[in-house]
NUGUBA-424191 format. One record per residue (C-alpha): residue in one letter; x, y, z. Coordinates in steps of 0.02 Angstrom, whole numbers, padded with zeros to 5 digits, always signed. Layout:
residues N
AXYZ ...
This chain:
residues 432
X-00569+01138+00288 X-00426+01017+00236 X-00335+00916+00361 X-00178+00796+00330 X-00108+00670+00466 X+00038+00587+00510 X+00080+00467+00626 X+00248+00392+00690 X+00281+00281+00830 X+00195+00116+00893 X-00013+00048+00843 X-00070+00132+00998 X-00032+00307+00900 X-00113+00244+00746 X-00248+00203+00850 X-00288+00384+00935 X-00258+00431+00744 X-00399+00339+00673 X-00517+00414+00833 X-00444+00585+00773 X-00499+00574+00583 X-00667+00494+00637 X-00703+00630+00708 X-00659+00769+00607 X-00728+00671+00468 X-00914+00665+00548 X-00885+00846+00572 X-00872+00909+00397 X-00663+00914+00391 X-00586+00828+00242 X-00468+00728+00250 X-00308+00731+00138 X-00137+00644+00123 X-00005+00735+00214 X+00119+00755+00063 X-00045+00875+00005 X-00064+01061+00032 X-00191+01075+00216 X-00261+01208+00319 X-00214+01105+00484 X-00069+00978+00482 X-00058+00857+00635 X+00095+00750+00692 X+00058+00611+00795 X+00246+00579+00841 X+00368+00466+00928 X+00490+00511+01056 X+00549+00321+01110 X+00721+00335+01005 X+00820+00501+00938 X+00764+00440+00783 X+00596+00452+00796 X+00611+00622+00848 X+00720+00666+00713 X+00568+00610+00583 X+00439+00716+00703 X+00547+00859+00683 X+00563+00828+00489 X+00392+00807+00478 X+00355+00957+00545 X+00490+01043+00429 X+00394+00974+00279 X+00222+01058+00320 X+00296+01236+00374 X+00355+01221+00182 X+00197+01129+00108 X+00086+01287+00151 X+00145+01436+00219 X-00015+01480+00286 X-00066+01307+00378 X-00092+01287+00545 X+00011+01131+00624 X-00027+01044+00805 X+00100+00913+00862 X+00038+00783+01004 X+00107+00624+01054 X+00257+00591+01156 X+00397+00715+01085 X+00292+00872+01143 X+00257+00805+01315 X+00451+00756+01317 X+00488+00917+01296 X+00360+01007+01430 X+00433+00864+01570 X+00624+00900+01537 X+00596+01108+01474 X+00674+01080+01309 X+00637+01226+01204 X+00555+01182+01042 X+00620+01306+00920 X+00470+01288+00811 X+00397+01468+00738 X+00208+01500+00807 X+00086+01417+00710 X+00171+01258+00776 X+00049+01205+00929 X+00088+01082+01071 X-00022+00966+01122 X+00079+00884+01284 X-00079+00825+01390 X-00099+00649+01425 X-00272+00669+01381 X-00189+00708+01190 X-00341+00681+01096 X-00503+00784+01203 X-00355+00924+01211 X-00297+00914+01008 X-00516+00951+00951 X-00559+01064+01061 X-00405+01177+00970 X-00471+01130+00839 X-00642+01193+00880 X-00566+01352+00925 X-00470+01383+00781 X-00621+01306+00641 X-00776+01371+00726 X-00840+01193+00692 X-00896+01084+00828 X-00810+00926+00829 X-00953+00763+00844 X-00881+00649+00967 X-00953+00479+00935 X-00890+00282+00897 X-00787+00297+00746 X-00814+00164+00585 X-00685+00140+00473 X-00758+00118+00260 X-00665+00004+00182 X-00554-00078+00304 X-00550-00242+00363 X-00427-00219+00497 X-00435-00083+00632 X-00340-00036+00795 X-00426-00024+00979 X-00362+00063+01112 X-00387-00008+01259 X-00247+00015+01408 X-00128+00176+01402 X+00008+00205+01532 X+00149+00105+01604 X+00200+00085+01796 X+00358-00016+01749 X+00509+00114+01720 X+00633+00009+01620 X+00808+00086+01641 X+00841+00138+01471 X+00629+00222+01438 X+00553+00372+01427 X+00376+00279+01420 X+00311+00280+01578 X+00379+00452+01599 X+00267+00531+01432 X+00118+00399+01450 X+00092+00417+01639 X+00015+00268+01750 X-00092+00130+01670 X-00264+00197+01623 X-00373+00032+01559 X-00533+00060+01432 X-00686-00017+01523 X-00762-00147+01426 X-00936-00047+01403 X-00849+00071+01320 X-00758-00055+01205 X-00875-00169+01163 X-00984-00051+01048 X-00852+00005+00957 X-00819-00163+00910 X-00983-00213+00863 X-00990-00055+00762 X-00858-00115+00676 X-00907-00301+00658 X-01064-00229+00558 X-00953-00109+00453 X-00874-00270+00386 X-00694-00255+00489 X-00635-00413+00534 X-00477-00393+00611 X-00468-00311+00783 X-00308-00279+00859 X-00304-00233+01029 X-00163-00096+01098 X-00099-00016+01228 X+00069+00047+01301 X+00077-00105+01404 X-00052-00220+01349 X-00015-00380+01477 X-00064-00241+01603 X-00246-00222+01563 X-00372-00204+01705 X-00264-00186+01855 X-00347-00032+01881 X-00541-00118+01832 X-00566-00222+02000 X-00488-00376+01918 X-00568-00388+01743 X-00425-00425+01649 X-00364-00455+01470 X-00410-00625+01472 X-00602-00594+01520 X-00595-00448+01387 X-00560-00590+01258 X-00679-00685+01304 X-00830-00553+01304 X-00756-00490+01122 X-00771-00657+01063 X-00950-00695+01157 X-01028-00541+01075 X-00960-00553+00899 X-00958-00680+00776 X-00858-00636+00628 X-00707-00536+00711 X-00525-00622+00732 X-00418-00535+00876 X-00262-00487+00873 X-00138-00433+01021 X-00006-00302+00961 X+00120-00339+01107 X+00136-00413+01293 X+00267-00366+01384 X+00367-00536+01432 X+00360-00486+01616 X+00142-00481+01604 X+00151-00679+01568 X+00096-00804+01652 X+00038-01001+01628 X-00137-00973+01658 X-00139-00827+01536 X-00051-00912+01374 X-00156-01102+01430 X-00310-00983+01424 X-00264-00875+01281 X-00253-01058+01170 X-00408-01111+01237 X-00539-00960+01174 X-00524-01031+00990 X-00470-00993+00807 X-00535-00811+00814 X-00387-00763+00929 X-00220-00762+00812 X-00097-00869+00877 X+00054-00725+00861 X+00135-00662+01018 X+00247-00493+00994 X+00358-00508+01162 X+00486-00384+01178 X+00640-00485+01208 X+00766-00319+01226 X+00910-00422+01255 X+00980-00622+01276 X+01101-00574+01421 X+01037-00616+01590 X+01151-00469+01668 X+01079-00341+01541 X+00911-00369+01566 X+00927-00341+01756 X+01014-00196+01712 X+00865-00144+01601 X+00751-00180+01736 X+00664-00288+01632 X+00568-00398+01789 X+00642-00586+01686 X+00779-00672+01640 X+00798-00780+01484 X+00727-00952+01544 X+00560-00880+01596 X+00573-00779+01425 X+00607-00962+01340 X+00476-01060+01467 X+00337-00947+01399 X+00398-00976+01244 X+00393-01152+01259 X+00210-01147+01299 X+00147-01043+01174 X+00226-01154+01072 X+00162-01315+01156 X-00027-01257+01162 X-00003-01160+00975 X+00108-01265+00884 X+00099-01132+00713 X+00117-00952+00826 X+00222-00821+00771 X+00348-00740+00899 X+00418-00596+00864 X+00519-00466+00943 X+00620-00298+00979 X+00795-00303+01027 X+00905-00166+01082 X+01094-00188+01034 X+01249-00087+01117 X+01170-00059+01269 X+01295+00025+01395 X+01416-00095+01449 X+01366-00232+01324 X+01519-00333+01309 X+01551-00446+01176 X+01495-00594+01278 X+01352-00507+01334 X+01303-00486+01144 X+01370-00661+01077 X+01248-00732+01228 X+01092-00624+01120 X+01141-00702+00966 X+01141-00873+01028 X+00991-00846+01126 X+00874-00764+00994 X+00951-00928+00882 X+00877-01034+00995 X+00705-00947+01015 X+00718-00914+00805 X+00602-00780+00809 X+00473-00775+00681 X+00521-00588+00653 X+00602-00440+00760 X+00652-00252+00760 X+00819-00237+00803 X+00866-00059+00866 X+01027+00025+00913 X+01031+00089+01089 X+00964+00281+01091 X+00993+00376+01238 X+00829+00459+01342 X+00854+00605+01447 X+00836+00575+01626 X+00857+00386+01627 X+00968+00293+01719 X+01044+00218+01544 X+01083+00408+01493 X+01206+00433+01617 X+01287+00220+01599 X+01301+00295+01408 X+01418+00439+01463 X+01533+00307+01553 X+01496+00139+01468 X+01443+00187+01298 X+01501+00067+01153 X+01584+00150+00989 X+01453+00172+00856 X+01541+00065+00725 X+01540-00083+00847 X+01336-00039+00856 X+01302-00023+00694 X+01424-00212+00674 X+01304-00275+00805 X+01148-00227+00718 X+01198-00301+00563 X+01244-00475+00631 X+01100-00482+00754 X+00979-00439+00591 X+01066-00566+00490 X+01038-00701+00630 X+00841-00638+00637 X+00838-00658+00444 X+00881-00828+00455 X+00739-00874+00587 X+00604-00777+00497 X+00659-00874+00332 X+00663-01017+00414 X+00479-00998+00511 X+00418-00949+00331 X+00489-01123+00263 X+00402-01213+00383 X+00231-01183+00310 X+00277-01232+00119 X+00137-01348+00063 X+00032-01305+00214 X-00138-01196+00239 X-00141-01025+00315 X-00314-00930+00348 X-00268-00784+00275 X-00357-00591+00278 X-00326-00478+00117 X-00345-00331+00118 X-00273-00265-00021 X-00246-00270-00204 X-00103-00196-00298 X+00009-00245-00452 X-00118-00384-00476 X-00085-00485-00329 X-00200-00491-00150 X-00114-00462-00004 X-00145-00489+00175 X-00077-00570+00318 X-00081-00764+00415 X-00176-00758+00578 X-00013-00803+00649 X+00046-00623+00564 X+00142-00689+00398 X+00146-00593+00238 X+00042-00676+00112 X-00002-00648-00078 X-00102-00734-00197 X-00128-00688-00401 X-00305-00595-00446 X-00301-00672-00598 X-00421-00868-00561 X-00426-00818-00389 X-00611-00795-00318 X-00643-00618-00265 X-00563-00573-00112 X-00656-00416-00052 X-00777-00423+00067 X-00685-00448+00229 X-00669-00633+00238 X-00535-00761+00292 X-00485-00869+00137 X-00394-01051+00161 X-00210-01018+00041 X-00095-01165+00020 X+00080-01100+00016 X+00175-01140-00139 X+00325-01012-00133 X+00422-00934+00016 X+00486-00748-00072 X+00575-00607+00017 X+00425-00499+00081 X+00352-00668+00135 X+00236-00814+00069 X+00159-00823-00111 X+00001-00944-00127 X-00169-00990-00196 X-00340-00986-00104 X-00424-01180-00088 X-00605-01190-00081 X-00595-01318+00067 X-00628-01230+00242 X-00532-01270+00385 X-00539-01193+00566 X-00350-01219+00609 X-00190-01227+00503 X-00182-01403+00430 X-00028-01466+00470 
């Protein structure tokens, strides 16, 4: 039986994904790209913007038409946005829900049902990969003003370590070496474990592997604290030094009005000391422009602010409307046209350009330890532990397969990102 899967929305979806074809895999399903005719399509959608649902919905389109006779199950957040708020779906009946929080355990056992085959749950490997997501913390207890998050992910639900620890091992002897930990809200790991936080987590990653580098996909800015980013710099070169931090927006009044818990000079203090104790980490971003009420000032503050910072990289999104958030109903009386948002997105990506360039410059000349992991149009590619874009030319370059980090010096900054060639001298740190 043929399945094909697509996923939309953040790395903590891609994650559950990569549990879901495991699993079907062990069980005898095969697995095939979702442009490809399938006897089960699954959607593993997005409902954070209206255009993420917008794909979902397209998605779905595509494999009512791709085979008539398929069977399709949609999980993720846009089905469990539509069973909290009773939209109807409009989708024919071989469309099935899955709008549990427990997504996954509720997606194979229809599965079961509908195959006959029992589904082998077990720690998943990944052939062939070098890097692979964990899941380790769903949920979010923070209710922004403008998110549906904590409404379709429920309270924070943390992984215990026993749990995660062999699956990372597993994968240490399958030959990944990249391990990036996810969650809804990351920073809040282990405030329902008793006090074992992210931090010790780290730490018994690193003490029971040897070849893995870790990764953190994003930390909310209102999770930091002094002892976690002094700590975090201490544990060594196997934790990347690249923080994602969700900036939202530079204006002091809009982020209290976002209910984001900080204002910009804690934002820039933690900033400061990343930067301090990592001197080559990567900060990057999301920002949300035209944000009900956003005046001018309020924007021109962003600009200036995220200038200042000069983000390593950042999503910039326009403000999207959620259904029963407070932002919904501030859109109905303080929403900004859509031709000033759109003018607002452009300028704020322009300004972001410039400060990604810029970070790129800096490293001209300089060493990177760098992870390919992959090979196309005769060039490696992989990314900087401090999550730049690298590529080096097959051709007199040693073979890069086999999972390891390779010393480049970085003789050309290019659009997508850095072009260099791999050194033979080892190094544990950049050397700047």
């Amino acid at each position: 039986m043929k399945v094909a899967i697509k996923t939309l929305g953040c790395k903590l979806n891609q994650a559950e994904s990569d549990e879901i074809i495991f699993s079907l895999s062990a069980s005898g399903f095969q697995i095939v790209p979702f442009r490809e005719p399938a006897d089960i399509y699954l959607i593993n959608s997005c409902a954070v913007t209206q255009e993420a649902e917008r794909k979902t919905r397209q998605f779905v389109r595509q494999a009512l038409r791709r085979d008539p006779s398929a069977t399709i199950f949609l999980m993720g957040c846009y089905p469990r946005k539509l069973q909290i708020f009773k939209e109807a779906d409009s989708f024919p009946g071989r469309v099935f829900t899955i709008s549990s929080l427990e997504k996954k355990e509720e997606l194979l056992k229809k599965i079961e049902e509908l195959s006959g085959v029992t589904i082998i749950p077990s720690s998943f490997f990944l052939p062939g990969r070098v890097r692979a997501w964990l899941k380790v913390e769903e949920g979010c207890d923070h209710f922004c003003s403008y998110c549906l998050v904590s409404h379709l992910r429920g309270p924070v639900r943390s992984v215990p370590p026993e749990r995660l620890l062999p699956q990372v091992k597993l994968w240490e002897e399958e030959g990944v070496r990249e391990v990036v930990l996810t969650g809804i809200n990351l920073g809040y790991y282990g405030v329902d474990l008793g006090g074992f936080r992210l931090i010790q987590l780290l730490r018994l990653l690193l003490a029971e592997t040897s070849a893995v580098r870790f990764r953190l996909s994003s930390l909310e800015p209102f999770t930091l604290t002094r002892e976690f980013i002094e700590s975090y710099a201490s544990l060594g070169p196997r934790v990347c030094p690249h923080f994602h931090l969700p900036l939202q927006s530079g204006s002091d009044r809009l982020l209290k009005k976002m209910r984001r818990g900080y204002q910009t000079a804690f934002f820039e203090e933690m900033v400061a000391l990343i930067r301090d104790k990592m001197p080559t980490a990567g900060i990057s971003t999301d920002l949300i422009v035209g944000f009900p009420g956003e005046t001018d000032q309020d924007f021109q503050t962003t600009v200036r602010f995220c200038q200042k910072i000069a983000f390593s990289r950042a999503h910039v999104f326009i403000f999207s409307p959620r259904p029963g958030t407070p932002a919904e109903r501030w859109e109905q009386k303080e929403g900004i046209p859509h031709s000033v948002k759109k003018r607002r997105e452009k300028i704020l990506l322009e300004v972001v350009r410039r400060t990604q360039e810029d970070f790129h410059r800096s490293f001209l000349n300089k060493k990177l330890p760098v992870l390919f992991e992959s090979l196309q149009d005769g060039f490696f590619s992989g990314y900087s532990d401090n999550y730049l874009p690298v590529r080096v030319k097959e051709e007199g370059s040693p073979s890069l397969a086999g999972g390891k980090v390779w010393p480049v010096l970085v003789e050309k900054i290019v659009p997508f990102g850095l072009v260099g060639r791999v050194v033979q001298e080892g190094f544990e740190t950049v050397d700047n």
